[in-house]
C-alpha positions as CSV (number, residue, x, y, z in Angstrom):
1,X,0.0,0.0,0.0
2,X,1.1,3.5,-0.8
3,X,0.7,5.5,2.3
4,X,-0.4,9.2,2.3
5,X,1.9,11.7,1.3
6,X,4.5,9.1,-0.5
7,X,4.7,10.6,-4.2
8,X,9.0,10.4,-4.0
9,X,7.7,6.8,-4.4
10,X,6.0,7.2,-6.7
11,X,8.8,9.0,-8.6
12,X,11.4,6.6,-7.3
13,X,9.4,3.7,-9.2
14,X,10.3,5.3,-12.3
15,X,14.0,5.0,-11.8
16,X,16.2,3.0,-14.1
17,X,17.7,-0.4,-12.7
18,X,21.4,-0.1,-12.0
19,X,23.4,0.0,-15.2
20,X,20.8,0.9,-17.2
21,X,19.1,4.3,-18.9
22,X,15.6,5.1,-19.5
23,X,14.3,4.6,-23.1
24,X,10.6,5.5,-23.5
25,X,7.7,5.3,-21.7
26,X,3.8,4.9,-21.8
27,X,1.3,6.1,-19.3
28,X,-2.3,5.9,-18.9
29,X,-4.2,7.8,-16.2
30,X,-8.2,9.0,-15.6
31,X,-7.3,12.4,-14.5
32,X,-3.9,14.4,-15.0
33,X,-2.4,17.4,-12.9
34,X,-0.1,19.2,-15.2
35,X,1.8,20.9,-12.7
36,X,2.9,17.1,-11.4
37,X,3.3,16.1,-15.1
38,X,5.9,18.8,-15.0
39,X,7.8,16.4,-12.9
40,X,7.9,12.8,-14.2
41,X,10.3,14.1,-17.5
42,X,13.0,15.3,-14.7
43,X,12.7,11.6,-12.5
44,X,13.0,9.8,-16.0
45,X,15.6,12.3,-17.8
46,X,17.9,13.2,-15.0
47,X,17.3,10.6,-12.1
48,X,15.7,12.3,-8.9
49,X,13.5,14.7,-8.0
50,X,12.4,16.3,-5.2
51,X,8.6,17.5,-6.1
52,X,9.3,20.5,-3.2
53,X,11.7,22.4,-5.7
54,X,9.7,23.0,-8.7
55,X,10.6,26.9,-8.3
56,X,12.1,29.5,-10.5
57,X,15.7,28.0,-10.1
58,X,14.4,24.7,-11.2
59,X,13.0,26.1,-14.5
60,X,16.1,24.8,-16.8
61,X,16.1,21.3,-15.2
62,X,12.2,21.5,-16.7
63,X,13.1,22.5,-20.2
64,X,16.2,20.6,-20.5
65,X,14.3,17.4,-19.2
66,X,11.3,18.1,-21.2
67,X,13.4,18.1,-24.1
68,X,15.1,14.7,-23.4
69,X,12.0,13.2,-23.2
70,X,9.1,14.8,-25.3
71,X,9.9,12.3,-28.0
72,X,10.1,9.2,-25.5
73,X,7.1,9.9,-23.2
74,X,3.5,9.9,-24.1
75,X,1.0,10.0,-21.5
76,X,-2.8,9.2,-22.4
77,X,-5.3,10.9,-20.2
78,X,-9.3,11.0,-20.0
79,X,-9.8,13.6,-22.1
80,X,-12.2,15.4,-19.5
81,X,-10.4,14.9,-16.5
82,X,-7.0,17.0,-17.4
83,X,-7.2,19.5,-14.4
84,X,-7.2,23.3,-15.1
85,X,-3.6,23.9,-12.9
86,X,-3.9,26.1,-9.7
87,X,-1.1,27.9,-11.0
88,X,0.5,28.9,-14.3
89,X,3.5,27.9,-15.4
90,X,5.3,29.0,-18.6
91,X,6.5,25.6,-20.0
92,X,3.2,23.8,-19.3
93,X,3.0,24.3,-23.6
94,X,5.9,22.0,-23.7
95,X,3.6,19.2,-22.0
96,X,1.5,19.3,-25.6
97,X,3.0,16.6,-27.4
98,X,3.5,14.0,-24.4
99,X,0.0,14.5,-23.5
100,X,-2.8,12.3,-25.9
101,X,-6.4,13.0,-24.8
102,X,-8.7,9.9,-25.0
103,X,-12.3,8.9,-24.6
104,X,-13.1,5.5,-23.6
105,X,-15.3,3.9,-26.3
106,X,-17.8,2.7,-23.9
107,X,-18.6,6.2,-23.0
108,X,-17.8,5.8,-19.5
109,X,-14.6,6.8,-17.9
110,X,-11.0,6.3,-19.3
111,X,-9.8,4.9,-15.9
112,X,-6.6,2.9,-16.1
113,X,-3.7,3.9,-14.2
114,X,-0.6,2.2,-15.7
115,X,3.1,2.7,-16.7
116,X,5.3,0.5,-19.2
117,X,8.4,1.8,-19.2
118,X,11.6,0.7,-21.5
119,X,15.5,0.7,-19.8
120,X,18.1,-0.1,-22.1
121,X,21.7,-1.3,-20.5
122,X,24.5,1.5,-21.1
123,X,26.3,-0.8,-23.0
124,X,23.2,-1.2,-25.1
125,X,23.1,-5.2,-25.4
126,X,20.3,-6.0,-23.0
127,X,16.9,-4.7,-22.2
128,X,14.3,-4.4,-19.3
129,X,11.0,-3.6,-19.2
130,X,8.7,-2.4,-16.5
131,X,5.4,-2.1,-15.8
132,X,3.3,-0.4,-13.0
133,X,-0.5,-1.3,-12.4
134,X,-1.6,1.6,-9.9
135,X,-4.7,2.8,-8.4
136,X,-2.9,6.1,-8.4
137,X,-3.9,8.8,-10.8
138,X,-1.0,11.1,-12.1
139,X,-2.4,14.3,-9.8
140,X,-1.5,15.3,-6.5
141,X,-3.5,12.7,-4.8
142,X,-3.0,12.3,-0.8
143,X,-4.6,9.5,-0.3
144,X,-4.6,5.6,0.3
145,X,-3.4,3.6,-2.9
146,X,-2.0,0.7,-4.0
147,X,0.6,0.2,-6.8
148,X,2.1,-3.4,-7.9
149,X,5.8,-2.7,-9.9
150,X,6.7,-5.5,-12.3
151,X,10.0,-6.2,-14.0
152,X,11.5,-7.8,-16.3
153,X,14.2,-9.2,-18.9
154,X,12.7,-8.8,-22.6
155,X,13.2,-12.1,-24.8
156,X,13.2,-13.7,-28.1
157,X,9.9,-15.5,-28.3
158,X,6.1,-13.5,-27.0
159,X,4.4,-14.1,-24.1
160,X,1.2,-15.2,-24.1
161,X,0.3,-13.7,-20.8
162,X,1.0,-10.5,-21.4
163,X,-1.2,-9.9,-24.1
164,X,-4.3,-8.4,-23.0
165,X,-1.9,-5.4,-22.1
166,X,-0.3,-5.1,-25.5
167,X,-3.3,-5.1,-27.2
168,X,-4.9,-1.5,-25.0
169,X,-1.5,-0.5,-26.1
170,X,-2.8,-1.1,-29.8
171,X,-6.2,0.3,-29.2
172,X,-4.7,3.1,-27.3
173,X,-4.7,5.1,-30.3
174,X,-7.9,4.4,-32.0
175,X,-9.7,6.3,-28.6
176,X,-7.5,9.9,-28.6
177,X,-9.5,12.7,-30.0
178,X,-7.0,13.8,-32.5
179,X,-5.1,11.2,-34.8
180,X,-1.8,10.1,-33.4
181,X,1.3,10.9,-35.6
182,X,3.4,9.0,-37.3
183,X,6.3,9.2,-35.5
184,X,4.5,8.3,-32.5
185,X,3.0,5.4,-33.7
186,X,6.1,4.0,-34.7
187,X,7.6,4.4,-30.8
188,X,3.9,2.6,-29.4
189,X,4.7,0.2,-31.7
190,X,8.6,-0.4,-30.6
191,X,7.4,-0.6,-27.1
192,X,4.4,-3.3,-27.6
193,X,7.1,-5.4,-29.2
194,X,9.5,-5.3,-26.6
195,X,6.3,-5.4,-23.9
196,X,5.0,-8.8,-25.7
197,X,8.2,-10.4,-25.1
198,X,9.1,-9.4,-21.7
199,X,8.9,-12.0,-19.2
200,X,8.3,-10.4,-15.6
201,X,9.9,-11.8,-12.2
202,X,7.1,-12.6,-9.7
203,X,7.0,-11.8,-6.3
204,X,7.8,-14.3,-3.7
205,X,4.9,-17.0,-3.5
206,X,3.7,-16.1,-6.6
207,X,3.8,-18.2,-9.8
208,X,1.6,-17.1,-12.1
209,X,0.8,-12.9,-13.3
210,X,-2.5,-12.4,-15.7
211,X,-3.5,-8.7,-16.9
212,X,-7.2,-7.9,-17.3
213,X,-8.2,-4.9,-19.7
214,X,-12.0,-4.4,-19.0
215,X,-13.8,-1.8,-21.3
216,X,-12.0,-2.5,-24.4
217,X,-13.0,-5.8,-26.4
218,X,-14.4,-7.9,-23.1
219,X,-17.4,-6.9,-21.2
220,X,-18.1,-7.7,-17.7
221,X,-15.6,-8.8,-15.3
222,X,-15.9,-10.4,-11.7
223,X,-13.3,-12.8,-9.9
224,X,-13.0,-15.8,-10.1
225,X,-15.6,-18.2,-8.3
226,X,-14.1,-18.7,-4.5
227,X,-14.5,-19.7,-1.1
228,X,-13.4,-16.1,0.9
229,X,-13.3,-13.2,-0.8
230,X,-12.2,-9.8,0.5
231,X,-13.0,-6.5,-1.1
232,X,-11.2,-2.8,-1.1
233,X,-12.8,-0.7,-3.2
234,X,-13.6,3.7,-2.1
235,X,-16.6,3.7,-4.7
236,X,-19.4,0.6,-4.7
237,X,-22.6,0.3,-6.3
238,X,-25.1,-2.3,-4.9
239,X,-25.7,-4.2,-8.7
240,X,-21.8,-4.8,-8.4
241,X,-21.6,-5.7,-4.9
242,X,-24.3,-8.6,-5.3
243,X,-22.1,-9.6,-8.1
244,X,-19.5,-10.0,-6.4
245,X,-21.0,-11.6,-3.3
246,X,-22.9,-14.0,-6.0
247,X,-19.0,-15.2,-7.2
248,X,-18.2,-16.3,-3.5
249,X,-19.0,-18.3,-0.7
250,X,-17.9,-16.1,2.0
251,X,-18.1,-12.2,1.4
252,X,-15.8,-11.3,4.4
253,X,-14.9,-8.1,4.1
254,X,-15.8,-5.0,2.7
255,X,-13.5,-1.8,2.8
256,X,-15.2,1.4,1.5
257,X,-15.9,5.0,2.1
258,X,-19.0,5.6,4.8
259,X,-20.5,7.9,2.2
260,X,-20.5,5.0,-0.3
261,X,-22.1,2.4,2.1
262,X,-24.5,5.0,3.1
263,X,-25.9,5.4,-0.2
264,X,-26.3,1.1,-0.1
265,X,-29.6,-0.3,1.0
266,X,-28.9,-2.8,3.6
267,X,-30.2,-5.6,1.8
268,X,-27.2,-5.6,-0.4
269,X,-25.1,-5.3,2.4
270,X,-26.4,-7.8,4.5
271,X,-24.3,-10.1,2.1
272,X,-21.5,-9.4,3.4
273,X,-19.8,-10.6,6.8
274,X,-18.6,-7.4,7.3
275,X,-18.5,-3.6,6.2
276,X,-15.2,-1.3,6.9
277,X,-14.1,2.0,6.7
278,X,-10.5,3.5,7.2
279,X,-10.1,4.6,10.6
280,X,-10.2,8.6,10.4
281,X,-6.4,9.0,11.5
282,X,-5.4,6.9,8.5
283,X,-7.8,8.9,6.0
284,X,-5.9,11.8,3.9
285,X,-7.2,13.8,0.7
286,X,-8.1,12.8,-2.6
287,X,-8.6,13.9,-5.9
288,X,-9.6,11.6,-8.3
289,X,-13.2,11.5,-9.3
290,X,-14.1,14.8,-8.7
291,X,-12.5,18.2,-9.5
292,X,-11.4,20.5,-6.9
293,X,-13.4,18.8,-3.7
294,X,-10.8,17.1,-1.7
295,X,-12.7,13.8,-1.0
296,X,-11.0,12.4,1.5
297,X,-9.5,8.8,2.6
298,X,-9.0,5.5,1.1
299,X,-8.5,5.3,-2.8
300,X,-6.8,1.9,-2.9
301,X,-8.7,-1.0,-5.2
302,X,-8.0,-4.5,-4.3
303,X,-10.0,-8.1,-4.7
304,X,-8.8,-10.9,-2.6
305,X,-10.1,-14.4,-3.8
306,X,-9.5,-18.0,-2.0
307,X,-10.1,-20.6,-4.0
308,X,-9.0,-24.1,-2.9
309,X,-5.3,-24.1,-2.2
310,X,-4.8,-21.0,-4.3
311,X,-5.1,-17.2,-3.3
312,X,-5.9,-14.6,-6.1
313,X,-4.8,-11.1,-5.3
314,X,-5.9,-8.5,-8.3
315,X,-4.9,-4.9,-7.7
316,X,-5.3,-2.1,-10.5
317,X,-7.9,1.0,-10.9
318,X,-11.4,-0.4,-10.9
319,X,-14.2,0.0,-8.0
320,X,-16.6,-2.3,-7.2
321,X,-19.1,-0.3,-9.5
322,X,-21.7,-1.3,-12.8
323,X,-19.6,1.3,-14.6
324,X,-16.0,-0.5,-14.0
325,X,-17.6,-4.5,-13.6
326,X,-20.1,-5.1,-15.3
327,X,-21.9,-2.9,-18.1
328,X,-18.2,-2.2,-20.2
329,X,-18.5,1.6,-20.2
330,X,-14.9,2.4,-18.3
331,X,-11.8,1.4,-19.3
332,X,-10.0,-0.4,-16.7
333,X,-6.4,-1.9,-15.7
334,X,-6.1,-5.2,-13.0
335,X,-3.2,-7.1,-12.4
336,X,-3.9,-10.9,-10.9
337,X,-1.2,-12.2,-9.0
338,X,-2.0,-16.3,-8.0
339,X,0.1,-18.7,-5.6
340,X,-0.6,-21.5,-2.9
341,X,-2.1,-19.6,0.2
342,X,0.7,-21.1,2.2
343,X,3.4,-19.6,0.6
344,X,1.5,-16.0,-0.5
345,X,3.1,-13.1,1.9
346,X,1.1,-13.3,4.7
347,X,-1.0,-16.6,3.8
348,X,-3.1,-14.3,1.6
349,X,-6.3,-13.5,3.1
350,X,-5.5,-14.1,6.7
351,X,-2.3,-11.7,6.8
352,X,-4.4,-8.9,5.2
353,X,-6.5,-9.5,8.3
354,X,-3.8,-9.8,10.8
355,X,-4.6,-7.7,13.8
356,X,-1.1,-6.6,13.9
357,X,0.6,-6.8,10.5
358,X,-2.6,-6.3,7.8
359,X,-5.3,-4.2,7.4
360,X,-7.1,-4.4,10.7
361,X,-5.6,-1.5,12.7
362,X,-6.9,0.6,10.1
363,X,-10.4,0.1,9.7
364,X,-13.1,0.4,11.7
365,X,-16.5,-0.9,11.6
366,X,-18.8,0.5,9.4
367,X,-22.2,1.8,11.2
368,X,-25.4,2.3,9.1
369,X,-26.9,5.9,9.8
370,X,-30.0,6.0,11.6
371,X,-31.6,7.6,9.0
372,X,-31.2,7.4,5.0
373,X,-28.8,10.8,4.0
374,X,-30.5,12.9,2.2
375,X,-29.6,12.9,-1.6
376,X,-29.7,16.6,-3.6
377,X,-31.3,15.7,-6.4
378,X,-31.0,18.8,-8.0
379,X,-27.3,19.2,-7.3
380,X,-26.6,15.6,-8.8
381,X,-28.2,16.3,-11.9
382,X,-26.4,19.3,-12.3
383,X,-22.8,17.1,-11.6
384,X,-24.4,14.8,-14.6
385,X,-25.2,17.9,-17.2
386,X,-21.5,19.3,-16.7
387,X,-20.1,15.9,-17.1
388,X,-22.3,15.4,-20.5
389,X,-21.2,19.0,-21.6
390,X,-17.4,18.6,-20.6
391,X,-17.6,15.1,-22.9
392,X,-19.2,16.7,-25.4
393,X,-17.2,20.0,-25.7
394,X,-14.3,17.8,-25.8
395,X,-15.7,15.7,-29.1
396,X,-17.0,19.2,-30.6
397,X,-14.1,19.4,-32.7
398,X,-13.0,22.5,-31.7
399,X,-9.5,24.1,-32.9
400,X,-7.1,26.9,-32.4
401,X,-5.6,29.6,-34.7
402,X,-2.7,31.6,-34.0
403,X,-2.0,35.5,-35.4
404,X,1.0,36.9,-34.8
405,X,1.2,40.1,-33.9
406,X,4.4,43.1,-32.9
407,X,3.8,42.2,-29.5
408,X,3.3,38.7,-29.4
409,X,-0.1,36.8,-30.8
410,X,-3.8,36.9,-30.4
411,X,-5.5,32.7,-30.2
412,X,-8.6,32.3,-31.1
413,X,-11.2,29.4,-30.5
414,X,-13.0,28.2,-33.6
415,X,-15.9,26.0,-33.1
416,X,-17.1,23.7,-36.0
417,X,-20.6,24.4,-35.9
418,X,-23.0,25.6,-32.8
419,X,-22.6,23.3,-29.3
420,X,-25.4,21.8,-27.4
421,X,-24.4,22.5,-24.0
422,X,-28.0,21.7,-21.6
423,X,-27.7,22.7,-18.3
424,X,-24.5,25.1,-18.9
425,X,-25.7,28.7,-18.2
426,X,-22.1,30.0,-19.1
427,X,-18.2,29.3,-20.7
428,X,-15.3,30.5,-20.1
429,X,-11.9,30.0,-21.5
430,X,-8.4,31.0,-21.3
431,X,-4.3,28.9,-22.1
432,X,-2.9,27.2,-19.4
433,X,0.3,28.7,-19.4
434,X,-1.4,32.5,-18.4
435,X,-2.8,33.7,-15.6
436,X,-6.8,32.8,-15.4
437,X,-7.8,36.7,-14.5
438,X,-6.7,36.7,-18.2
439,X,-9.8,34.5,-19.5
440,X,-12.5,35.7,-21.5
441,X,-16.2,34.8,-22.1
442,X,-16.3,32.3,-24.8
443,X,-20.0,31.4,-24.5
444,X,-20.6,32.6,-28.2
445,X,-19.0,29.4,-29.1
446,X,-22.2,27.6,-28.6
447,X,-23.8,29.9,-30.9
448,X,-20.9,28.5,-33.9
449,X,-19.0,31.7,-33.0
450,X,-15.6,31.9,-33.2
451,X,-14.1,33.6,-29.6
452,X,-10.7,35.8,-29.5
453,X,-8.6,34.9,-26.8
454,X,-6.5,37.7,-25.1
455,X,-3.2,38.0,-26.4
456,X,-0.3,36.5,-25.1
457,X,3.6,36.6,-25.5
458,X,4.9,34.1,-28.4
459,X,6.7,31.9,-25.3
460,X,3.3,31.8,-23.8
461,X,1.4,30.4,-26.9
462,X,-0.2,26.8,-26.1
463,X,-2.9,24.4,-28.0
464,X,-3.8,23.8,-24.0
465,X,-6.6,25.5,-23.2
466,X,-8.7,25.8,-19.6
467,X,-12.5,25.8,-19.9
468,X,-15.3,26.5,-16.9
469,X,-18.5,25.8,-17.6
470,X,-21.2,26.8,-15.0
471,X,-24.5,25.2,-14.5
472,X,-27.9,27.0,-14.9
473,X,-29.3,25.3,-11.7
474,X,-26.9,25.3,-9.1
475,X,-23.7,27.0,-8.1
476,X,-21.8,24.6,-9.5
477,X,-19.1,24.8,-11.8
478,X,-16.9,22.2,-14.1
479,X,-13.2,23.2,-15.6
480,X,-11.1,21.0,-17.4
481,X,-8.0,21.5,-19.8
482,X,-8.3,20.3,-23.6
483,X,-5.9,20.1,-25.8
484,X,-6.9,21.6,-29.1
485,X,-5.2,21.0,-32.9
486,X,-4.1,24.4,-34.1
487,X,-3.3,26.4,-37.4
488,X,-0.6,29.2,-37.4
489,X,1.2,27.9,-33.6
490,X,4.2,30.4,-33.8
491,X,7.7,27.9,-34.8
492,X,10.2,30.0,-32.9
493,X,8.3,29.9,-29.7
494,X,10.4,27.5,-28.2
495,X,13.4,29.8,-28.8
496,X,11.4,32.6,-27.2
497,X,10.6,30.0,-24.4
498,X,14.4,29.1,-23.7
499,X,15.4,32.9,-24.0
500,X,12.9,33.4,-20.8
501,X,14.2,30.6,-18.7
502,X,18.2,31.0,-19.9
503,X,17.6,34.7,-19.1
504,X,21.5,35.3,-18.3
505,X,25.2,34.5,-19.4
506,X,25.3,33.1,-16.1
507,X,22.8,30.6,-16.8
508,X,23.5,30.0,-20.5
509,X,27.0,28.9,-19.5
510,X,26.0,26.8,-16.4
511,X,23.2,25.3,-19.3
512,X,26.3,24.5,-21.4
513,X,28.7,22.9,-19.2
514,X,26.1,20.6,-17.8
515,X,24.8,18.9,-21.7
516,X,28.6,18.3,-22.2
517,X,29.6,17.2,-18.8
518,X,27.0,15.3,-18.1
519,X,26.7,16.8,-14.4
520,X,22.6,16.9,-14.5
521,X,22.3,18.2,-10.4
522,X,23.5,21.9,-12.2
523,X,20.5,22.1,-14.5
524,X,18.9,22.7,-11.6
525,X,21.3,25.4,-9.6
526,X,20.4,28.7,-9.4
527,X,21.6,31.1,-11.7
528,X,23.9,33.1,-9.1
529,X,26.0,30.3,-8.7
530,X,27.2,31.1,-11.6
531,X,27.7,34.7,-11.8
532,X,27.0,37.1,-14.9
533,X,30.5,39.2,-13.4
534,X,32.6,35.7,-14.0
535,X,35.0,36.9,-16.6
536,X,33.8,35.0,-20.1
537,X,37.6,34.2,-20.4
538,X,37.7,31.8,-17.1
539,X,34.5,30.1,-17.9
540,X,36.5,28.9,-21.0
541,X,39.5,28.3,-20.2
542,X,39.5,26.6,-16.4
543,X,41.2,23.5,-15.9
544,X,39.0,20.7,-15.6
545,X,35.8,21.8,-15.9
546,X,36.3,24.6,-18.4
547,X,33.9,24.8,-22.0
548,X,36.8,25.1,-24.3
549,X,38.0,21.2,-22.6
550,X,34.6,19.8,-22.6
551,X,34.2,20.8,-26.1
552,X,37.3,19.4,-27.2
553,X,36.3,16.3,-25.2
554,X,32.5,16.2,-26.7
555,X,34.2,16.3,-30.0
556,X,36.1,13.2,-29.5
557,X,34.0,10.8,-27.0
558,X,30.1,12.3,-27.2
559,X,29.6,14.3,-30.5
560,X,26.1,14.1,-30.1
561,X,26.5,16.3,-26.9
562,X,27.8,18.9,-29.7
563,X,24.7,18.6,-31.2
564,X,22.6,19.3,-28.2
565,X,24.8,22.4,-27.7
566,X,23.7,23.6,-31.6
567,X,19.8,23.4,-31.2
568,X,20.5,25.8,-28.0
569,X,23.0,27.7,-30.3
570,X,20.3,28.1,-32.9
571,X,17.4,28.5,-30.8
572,X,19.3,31.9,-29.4
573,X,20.1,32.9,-33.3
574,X,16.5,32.5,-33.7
575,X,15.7,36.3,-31.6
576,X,18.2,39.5,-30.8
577,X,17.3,38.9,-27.3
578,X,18.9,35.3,-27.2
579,X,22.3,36.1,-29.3
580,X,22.7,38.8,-26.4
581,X,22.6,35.4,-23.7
582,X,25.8,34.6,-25.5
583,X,29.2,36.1,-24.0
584,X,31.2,38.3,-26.7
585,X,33.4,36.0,-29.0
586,X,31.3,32.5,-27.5
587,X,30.6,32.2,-31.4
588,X,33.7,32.5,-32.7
589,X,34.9,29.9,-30.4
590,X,31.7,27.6,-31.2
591,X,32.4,27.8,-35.0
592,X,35.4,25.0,-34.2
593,X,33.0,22.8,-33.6
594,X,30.3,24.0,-34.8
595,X,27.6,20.4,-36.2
596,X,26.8,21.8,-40.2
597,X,23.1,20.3,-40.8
């Protein structure tokens, strides 16, 4: 179990084994927090990360991380559950083309939270693959989850078991909004091949692993008939729970959230031996299936099945509900891990239940409320109409277009014909990457109007775009981030964008020294530590960690270093203000060794 407040390990699951590098890297998730997307291309790039130093100072460890790993990371989120961030951030338009938007088919929820990531050995002759089935979302959750890591030495023949995961890595793209490149699809591709012949290492007392992908070609899903069975799951619904209690002898144990039971008629839960919550002192916030509420406590989904000898443990993203079991409509991940009881950590069921070591010291007993809780109607439909208007603003087939303009450029959002929107009174809309005082009215898009966005500097330019949508009914509101195609998205804006973050020589030269040296920790130093005063002379010439030496010794060991030291020479060319980042007579010098394209 992941306790609260644990994301370092979540980050530290992403680290490459010893000897090897990271390679690429797939992620599914229902909702996304950019802000903590921000940080997964520095964990994978440059090896830790501490989540509390995302400040200004950190800003060139972003872009230089973001860069190493735009073309090997792709991350594919519920198109409707990409949060609008509580902040700005400039190089949140840098996220654009890791992020792929997707609906799941069924028309539920896209719900999986899973990573496959590729290591290749630094001697390049061997390969490991690993994958991680989470409950976990990629937001700043705080709550109780569970993650299972898997790892594992790729082969020369497929395995069999592995499958059902390859193939939602093939269907992946036929759900985004917008078509998946080319160049893309060619990477998915390299890593299914490499997934389908990976053969994982179990954990002790385990000998067999299965994947389950529920929502995509197979419809409902329970486990397997047994003789216990022990259930974690924060969301229920009573069709699933008599579903579940009809695939068992024994219904032990429920764990839940008290607001879920509530809403359960005890006739369902009568068939069950008993009903649990987490004990308040181990509850902590969540985020996941609503925006901006803080639900609180456990998060965690796990099925626990005895049958005969054998113990079935399945852990991954889907709740005990119709949605996620039985009726198709969400996309879900589970992992089934099977062994002899007796050698299981913990004997299976009965170590979960261990007063001591399991569960137990968690939970307390679930009591019924003495009266049914009251249920507004009126509120709930309103949740529904934003959630049917968020779906279908997303599908709407909406676009950007960029004009450029002497002080930066002017987005506007062009709808494809007038939007059916019931039960939204009100739109708003603004880019992610400026501040949301900035946002206009864009409500005439439902009327097949196009909108003008405010104008923003060229660095600032995104296809990321924040929406709020407010109901007629109630006081409630819905925001979410889509990512839109565009026309006329400026091509030097990632020069103006490295201008802004290498904003001194001090800072251009650290930038330097690191991509040729190799030393990642100074990407992230602050820029006084190396000092605009430092005579341009001394940066060059000093003995052992001096540019003129690293150059000569990129040229002969690492020439492709030289070439990560041209695109930032030629993303400064590309404006007055970046050729004045580089120290008088720095191009002379770099014409040595300069890489002709």
């Amino acid at each position: 179990m992941l306790a609260p407040d644990t994301r370092a390990m979540y980050l530290s699951a992403l680290q490459p084994p010893v000897g090897f590098a990271f390679e690429q890297a797939l992620a599914t998730t229902f909702s996304l927090d950019l802000a903590q997307l921000l940080g997964f291309p520095v964990a994978l790039a440059l090896g830790t990360f501490d989540p509390k130093t995302l400040g200004a100072d950190s800003a060139v460890a972003l872009l230089e991380a973001i860069r190493r790993t735009v073309g090997r990371l792709v991350v594919f989120a519920d198109a409707t559950h990409i949060h609008v961030p509580r902040e700005k951030h400039l190089l949140f338009g840098l996220l654009e083309p890791i992020v792929v938007p997707v609906l799941a088919p069924g028309g539920g929820a896209f719900h999986p939270k899973v990573w496959v990531l590729r290591f290749r050995s630094e001697q390049g002759d061997a390969e490991r693959v690993r994958v991680l089935v989470l409950s976990r979302n990629l937001s700043p959750d705080r709550s109780w989850d569970v993650a299972l890591s898997l790892e594992g030495t790729v082969t020369g023949r497929n395995k069999p078991d592995n499958r059902p995961l390859v193939e939602l890595l093939d269907l992946l793209p036929t759900w985004a909004l917008h078509p998946v490149d080319e160049s893309r699809s060619t990477r998915l591709a390299a890593l299914r091949e490499v997934l389908h012949r990976t053969e994982f290492e179990l954990p002790d007392g385990f000998e067999q692993l299965q994947f389950h992908v529920l929502g995509a070609r197979r419809g409902r899903w329970t486990p397997p008939r047994s003789n216990r069975l022990v259930v974690v799951s924060p969301f229920v619904t009573p069709v699933a729970l008599d579903a579940l209690a009809a695939s068992t002898e024994t219904f032990e144990l429920l764990v839940s959230r008290a607001e879920e039971l509530d809403a359960v008629a005890p006739t369902h839960l009568a068939k069950i031996a008993k009903c649990c919550i987490l004990h308040e002192n181990a509850e902590s916030e969540d985020g996941e299936e609503t925006t901006g509420t803080g639900l609180r406590g456990l998060h965690a989904k796990i099925y626990l099945a005895e049958r005969g000898w054998y113990t079935h443990a399945f852990v991954g993203s889907a709740n005990a509900t119709t949605p996620a079991l039985l009726d198709g409509s969400n996309v879900e991940v589970l992992a089934e891990l099977s062994g002899r009881t007796s050698r299981v950590p913990g004997n299976g069921i009965k170590g979960f239940l261990d007063a001591k070591e399991g569960m137990t010291p968690l939970l307390t007993p679930y009591a019924s409320p003495a009266s049914p809780p009251e249920v507004d109607a009126l509120d709930q439909a309103a949740e529904r109409a934003l959630d049917l208007a968020a779906r279908t603003l997303a599908q709407s087939g909406l676009r950007l277009t960029f004009a450029r303009g002497p002080e930066g450029v002017a987005p506007t959002l062009v709808p494809r014909g007038s939007l059916e929107l019931p039960g939204v009174s009100s739109l708003h809309a603004w880019p992610v990457t400026v501040d949301p005082v900035s946002r206009v009215d864009a409500t005439a898009l439902l009327r097949g109007e196009s909108v003008a966005m405010s104008g923003c500097a060229v660095a600032s330019a995104t296809t990321l775009v924040s929406f709020e949508l407010r109901s007629t009914t109630t006081e409630r509101t819905r925001t979410l981030v889509l990512s839109l195609p565009a026309e006329g998205l400026p091509g030097d804006r990632d020069a103006h964008l490295f201008r802004l973050v290498v904003d001194n020589r001090g800072r251009f030269l650290a930038y330097l020294l690191a991509l040729l040296s190799g030393v990642d920790a100074n990407l992230g130093g602050p820029a006084e530590a190396h000092s605009t005063d430092r005579p341009w002379a001394a940066a060059l010439a000093e003995t052992g960690h001096g540019l003129l030496e690293q150059l000569v010794r990129a040229r002969a060991r690492s020439p492709e270093r030289l070439a990560e030291i041209q695109r930032v020479v030629d993303a400064l060319r590309a404006t007055p203000e970046g050729c004045a980042l580089m120290p008088e007579g720095f191009l002379e010098v770099w014409s040595l060794f300069e890489v002709k394209r």
